[in-house]
Structure formats: C-alpha cells, structure tokens
N, C-alpha and C positions, 0 to 999 in steps of 0.2 A: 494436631493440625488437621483442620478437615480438609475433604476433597476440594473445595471449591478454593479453600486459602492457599492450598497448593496448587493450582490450576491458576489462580488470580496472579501469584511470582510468576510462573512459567509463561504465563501469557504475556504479562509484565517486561520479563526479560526476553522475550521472543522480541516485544516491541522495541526496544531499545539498541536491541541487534539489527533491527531494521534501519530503522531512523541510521546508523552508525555507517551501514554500507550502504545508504545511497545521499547521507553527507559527508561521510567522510573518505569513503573510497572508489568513489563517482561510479557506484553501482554495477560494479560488474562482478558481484558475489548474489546480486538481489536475486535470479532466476533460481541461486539453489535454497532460497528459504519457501518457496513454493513446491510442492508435491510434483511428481513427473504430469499425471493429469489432474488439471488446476483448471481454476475460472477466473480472472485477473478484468475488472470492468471497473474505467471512469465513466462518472454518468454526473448527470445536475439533480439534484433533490425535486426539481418540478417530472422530469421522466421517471424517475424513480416513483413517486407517486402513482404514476399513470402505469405504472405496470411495461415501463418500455427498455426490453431486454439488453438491445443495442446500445453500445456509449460511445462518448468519444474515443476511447482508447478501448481495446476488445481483445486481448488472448484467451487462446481457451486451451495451451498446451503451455507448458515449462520451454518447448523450440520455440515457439511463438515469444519467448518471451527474452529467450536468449538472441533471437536474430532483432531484437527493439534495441538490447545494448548493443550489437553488431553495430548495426543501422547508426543509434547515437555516436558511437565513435571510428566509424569507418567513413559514413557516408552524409550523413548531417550538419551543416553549417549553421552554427546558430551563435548571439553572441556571448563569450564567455561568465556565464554566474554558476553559484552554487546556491544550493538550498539546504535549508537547518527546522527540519520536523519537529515538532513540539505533539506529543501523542498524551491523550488525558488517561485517567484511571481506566478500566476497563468493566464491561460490563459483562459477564460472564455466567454460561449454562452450559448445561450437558443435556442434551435431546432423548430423545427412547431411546436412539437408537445407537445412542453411544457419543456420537458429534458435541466434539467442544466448540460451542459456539461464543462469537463474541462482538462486542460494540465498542467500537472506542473512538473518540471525538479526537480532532486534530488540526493545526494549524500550521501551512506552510509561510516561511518566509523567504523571499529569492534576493540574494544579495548578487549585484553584478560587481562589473571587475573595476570600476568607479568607486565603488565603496557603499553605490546607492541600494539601500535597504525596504522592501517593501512587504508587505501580506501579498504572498500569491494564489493561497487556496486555503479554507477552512473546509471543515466539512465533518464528516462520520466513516470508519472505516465498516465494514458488515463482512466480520470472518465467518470461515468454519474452519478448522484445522484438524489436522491428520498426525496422531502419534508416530513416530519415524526414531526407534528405540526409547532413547530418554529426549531425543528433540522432538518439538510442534515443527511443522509443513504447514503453510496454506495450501488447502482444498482450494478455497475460493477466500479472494477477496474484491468486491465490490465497494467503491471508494464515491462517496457520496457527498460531488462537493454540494455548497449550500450556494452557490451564486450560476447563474443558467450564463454570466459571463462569465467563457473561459478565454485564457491569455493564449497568446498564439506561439507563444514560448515552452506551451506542455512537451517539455523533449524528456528532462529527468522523471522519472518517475513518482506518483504523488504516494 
C-alpha cells in the first residue's frame, strides 16, 4: 500500500468521524478533531475567489470553537433540526513540507423536526491536517460553500 492509499483511508475515515459527531451527536465532540491552533472559515466560493480572508463563520483557535458549541447549546434559540453530511471521495497530497492536504466535496441536508427535508449547503471542504500519534487533527479547515445565499439557520456546523 502506498502512502497516499494510506493517507486516502485515514482521511476517509477522519471524514466520516466528522460527519458522525456533528449528526449524530449534536457536535459537541467536533472542537476535539481539530488541532489546539486551528483555522475553522465558512466562506461563499464567490469570496473565496477574491482572495477574501473573512467568512461567515471565523475561528481561529480550538476555544473559539468550543465556546460555538457552548453558545449553540447554552445560549442559542433556534428551531429544532438536524443535519446528515454527505462528504465525497477526497482529493489528497502531501506539501514539501510535510502538510497532508486535502479537497473534498460535500453536501448538507437539514431535516427539521416536521419531517421537512431539504439541501442546506454544498460546497468543498479545503483541509490541511496535523499528525496527532496515529489520528489526523484539522490545522485548518475552510469550508467553501457554492451558493453566496446562506440560511440564517447556520447554528450546527457545516
């Protein structure tokens, strides 16, 4: 097996761990599959273009991202759904300088407490991750959806 088909499972299964805890267990494991210093940006694929650093949603620490779950279930009213991540094959390198990088396409769906089932967010995720013994960490991930409308409902994480 070469590096990269080992790196392809791992990443693979990094994804799927993701997806997992923030539908299945309303995300309050999500802070610890990112690095302690992380880069965590929603943006629209039209800024993303344009080279514009700022998104909608912005941490730039693993606190910052633990006080988001705080915030969603302490302080947040919003009305009850959950969301079911669909994450595609991965597109995966290793940099000079060691950095597992990665691309992977995705589509959310937000099912509220009706029943009622819709597309909340497609898009591209834009990893780098960090070795953390035998687990992947997000360094960074920039979450790139593909519509410049977003729902006013972005409380769970995409």
């Amino acid at each position: 097996m070469t590096e990269i088909d080992s790196l392809f499972r791992r990443v693979g299964s990094f994804h799927a761990r993701y997806a997992r805890v923030i539908d299945d267990e309303g995300a309050q494991g999500w802070p610890e599959l990112f690095a302690p210093e992380c880069l965590y940006v929603v943006t629209t694929a039209a800024n993303h273009r344009a080279g514009m650093e700022a998104g909608l949603i912005y941490a730039d620490s693993r606190g910052m991202l633990e006080d988001r779950i705080t915030a969603l279930n302490e302080a947040n009213i919003y009305e009850q759904h959950v969301y079911r991540h669909l994450i595609g094959q991965p597109s995966i390198s290793v940099e000079a300088d060691g950095a597992i990088t990665s691309e992977a396409s995705f589509l959310v769906a937000r099912i509220m407490r009706t029943g009622e089932t819709e597309v909340f967010a497609t898009g591209r995720y834009l990893d780098r991750f960090v070795e953390c013994g035998t687990d992947l960490l997000l360094r960074e991930r920039i979450v790139v959806c593909d519509s410049n409308r977003i729902d006013t409902l972005l409380a769970l994480p995409l």
